[in-house]
N, C-alpha and C positions, 0 to 999 in steps of 0.2 A: 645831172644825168643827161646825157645824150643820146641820139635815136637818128642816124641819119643825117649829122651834125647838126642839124638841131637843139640848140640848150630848151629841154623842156623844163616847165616851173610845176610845181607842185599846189596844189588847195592842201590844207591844212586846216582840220575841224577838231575841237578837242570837247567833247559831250562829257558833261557833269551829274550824278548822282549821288552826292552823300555818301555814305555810309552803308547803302542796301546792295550789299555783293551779289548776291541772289540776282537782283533783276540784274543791276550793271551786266552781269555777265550772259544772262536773256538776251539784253540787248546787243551783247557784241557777238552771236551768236547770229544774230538776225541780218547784221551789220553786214560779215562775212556771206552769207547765203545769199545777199542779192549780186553780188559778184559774178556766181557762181555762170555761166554760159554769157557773160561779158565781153566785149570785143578786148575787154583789158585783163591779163591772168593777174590770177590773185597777186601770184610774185612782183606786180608792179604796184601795190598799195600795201604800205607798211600801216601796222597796226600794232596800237601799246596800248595792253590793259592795266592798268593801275590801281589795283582792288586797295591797297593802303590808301592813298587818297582819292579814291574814287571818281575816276575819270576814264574812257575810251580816248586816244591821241589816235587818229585817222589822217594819212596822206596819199591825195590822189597825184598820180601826173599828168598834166597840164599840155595839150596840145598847142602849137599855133592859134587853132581856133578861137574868137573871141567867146562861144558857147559852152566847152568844158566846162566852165566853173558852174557855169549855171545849170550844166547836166548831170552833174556831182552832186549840187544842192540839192534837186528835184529828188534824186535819187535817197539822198541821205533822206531828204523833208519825208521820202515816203516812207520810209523804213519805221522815222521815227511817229509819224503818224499811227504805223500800225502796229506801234509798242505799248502808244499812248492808250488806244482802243483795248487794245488784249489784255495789256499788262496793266496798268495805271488808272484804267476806267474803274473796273470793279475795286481798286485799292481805294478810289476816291469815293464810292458808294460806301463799300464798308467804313470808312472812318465817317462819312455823313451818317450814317444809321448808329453809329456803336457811340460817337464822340458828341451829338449834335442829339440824336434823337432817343439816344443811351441803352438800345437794346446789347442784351446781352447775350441770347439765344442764339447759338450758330446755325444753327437749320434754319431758324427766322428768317434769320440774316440773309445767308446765302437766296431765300427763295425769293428775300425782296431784291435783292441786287440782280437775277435773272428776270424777275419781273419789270425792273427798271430799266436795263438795257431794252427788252424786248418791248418798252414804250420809245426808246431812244430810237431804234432802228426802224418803228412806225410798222404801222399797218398795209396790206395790198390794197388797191381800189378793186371795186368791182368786176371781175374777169380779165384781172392783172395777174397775171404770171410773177411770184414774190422774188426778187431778189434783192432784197435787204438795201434798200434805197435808201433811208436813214443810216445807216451805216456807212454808204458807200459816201450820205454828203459830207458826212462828218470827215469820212479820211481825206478826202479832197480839202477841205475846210483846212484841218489841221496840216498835212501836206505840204499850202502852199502857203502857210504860216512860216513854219519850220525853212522850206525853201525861202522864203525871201530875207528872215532874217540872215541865215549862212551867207548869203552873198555879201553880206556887209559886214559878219562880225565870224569871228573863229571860233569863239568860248562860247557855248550853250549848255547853262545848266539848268538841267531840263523840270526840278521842282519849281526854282524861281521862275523858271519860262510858263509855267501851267498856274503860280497864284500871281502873277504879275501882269502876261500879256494873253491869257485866257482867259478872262474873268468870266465872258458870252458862254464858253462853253463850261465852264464850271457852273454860269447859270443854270444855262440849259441843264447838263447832270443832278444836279440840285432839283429842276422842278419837278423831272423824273420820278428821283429819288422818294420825293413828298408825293407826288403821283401814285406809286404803286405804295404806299405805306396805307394813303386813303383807300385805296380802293380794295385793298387786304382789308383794313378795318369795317369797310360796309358789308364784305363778302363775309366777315365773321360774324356779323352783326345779324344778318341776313340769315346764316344759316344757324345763330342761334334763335332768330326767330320762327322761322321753320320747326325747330325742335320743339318749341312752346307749342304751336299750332297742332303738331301731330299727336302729343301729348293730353292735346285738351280734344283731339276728334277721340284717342283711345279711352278716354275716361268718360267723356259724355254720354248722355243714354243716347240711344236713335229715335228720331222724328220722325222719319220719312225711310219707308222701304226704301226704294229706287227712285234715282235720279239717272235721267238723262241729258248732258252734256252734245250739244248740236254744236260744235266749234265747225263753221263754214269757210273759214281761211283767215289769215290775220287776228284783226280783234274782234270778231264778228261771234257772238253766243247768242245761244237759246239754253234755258234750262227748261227739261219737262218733269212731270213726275212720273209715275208708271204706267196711268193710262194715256199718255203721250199728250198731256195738258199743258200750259204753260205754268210753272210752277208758281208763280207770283204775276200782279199784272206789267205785263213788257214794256221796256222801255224803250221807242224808238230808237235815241240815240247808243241803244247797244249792239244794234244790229247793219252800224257802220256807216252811218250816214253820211253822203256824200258833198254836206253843208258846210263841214267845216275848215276851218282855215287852215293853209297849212302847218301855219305857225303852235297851234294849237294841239295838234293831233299827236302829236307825244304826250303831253299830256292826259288827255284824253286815255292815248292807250294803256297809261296808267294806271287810270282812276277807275277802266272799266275791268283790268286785270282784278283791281281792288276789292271791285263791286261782284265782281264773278268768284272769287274766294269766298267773299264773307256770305253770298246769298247761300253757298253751299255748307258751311261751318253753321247758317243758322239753320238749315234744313237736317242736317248731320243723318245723310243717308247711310242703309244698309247696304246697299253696293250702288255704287257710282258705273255708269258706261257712260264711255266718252269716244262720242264719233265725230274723228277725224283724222285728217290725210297729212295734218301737219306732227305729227307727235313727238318730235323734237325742238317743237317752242317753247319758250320759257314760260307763258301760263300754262302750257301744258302739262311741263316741268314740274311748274311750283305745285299745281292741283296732284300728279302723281305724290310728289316726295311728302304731303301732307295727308292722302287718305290711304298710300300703301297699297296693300291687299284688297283692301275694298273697291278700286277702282280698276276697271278693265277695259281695254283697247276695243274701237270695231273702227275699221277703216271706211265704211261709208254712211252715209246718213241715213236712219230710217226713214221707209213712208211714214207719211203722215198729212 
């Protein structure tokens, strides 16, 4: 081909997929769109889909410049980065949950594989504005994977390419994967311990008229009774003491969430008031979804 008589050379990439026509053809979909507002019209890059033996045959034309090939690559490396992510990621979860950890439930399924990405693409920091930073390093990751092999080799088949020279990130999707299955199974666990809990306040007789709940922010409680007494004798370290360590205080926050459930399950009041400003914390939480009905909101603290 010539351009100005210039003999231009062509890059030549031929991407491999088995037998799964379905995506193959996702991908040569994807393949074509990044073209699309290109300094090069599509008419300058021949493309063969080859759904019988399963391969995309892609040829760019090759400027003068020693940088073409390498801006081909990057090009291709992203395309197929972002095929890897969309298309491939969730394929690899489900065969880890169905093949590996033998669930058979599709809804299961599907919710852990949403829940496994959305560990994959990580969490915002604190008054970070989110846009999917775990996502983005993964594409870059894989990207400049995909780019550097091209420059050296024309055949990429991209199953062998993902259990061969991705093992890292098939780790990584792997811990994920085990990640959100645990942490489904405590949240079930969790909420069928709750059901146990509300079942044994519904059955119980009652002890105690009225309980009042003094949550002062964090993990800070006071229980009183009705005449605004303390309902058992206090415990300094419930009231947030500023001694301990930091390493400790998760802890801590636990054992006093603990201890602030059961003083109330052994009081098993006729109605609970629970004053405070925080009412979307999770001992909040847990203390609503356990007494129901019998416990009602005041947003400020009584005198007393």
């Amino acid at each position: 081909m010539e351009d100005g008589g210039v003999d231009l050379k062509k890059a030549q990439f031929v991407v491999e997929y088995g037998n799964d026509h379905p995506s193959l053809e996702r991908l040569a979909g994807m393949l074509n769109r990044t073209l699309v507002g290109t300094e090069n019209p599509v008419g300058s890059v021949e493309w063969e889909l080859c759904r019988e033996d399963g391969y995309i045959r892609c040829q760019f034309p090759l400027g003068p410049g020693p940088q073409d090939k390498k801006k081909y690559c990057d090009r291709v490396g992203r395309v197929l980065a972002e095929y890897m992510l969309s298309d491939q990621e969730p394929s690899l979860l489900r065969s880890l949950y169905q093949t590996r950890l033998g669930l058979k439930d599709e809804v299961e399924t599907d919710l852990l594989i949403a829940e496994a990405v959305s560990l994959l693409d990580g969490e915002p920091e604190i008054g970070e504005v989110w846009m999917g930073r775990g996502r983005e390093r993964r594409l870059q990751k894989l990207a400049s994977r995909f780019s550097l092999y091209l420059e050296d080799h024309e055949r990429l088949h991209l199953d062998g390419f993902l259990r061969f020279r991705l093992s890292d990130y098939r780790a990584e999707v792997q811990e994920a994967a085990e990640t959100a299955i645990e942490e489904r199974l405590m949240e079930r666990q969790y909420q069928e311990f709750m059901t146990l809990l509300k079942s044994m306040v519904e059955w119980q007789e009652t002890r105690t008229s009225t309980v009042h709940v003094l949550h002062s922010g964090g993990h800070a409680f006071r229980l009183l009774d009705e005449e605004m007494r303390p309902l058992e004798q206090e415990n300094p370290d419930l009231n947030g003491s500023e001694k301990r360590g930091h390493l400790e205080v998760r802890e801590e926050e636990q054992e006093e969430e603990s201890r602030v459930v059961s003083r109330l399950l052994a009081a098993s009041p006729r109605q609970l008031y629970i004053h405070t400003k925080e009412p979307e914390s999770q001992v909040i939480r847990t203390i609503i979804g356990i007494f129901g009905d019998r416990a009602a909101f005041y947003p400020d603290l009584p005198a007393h």
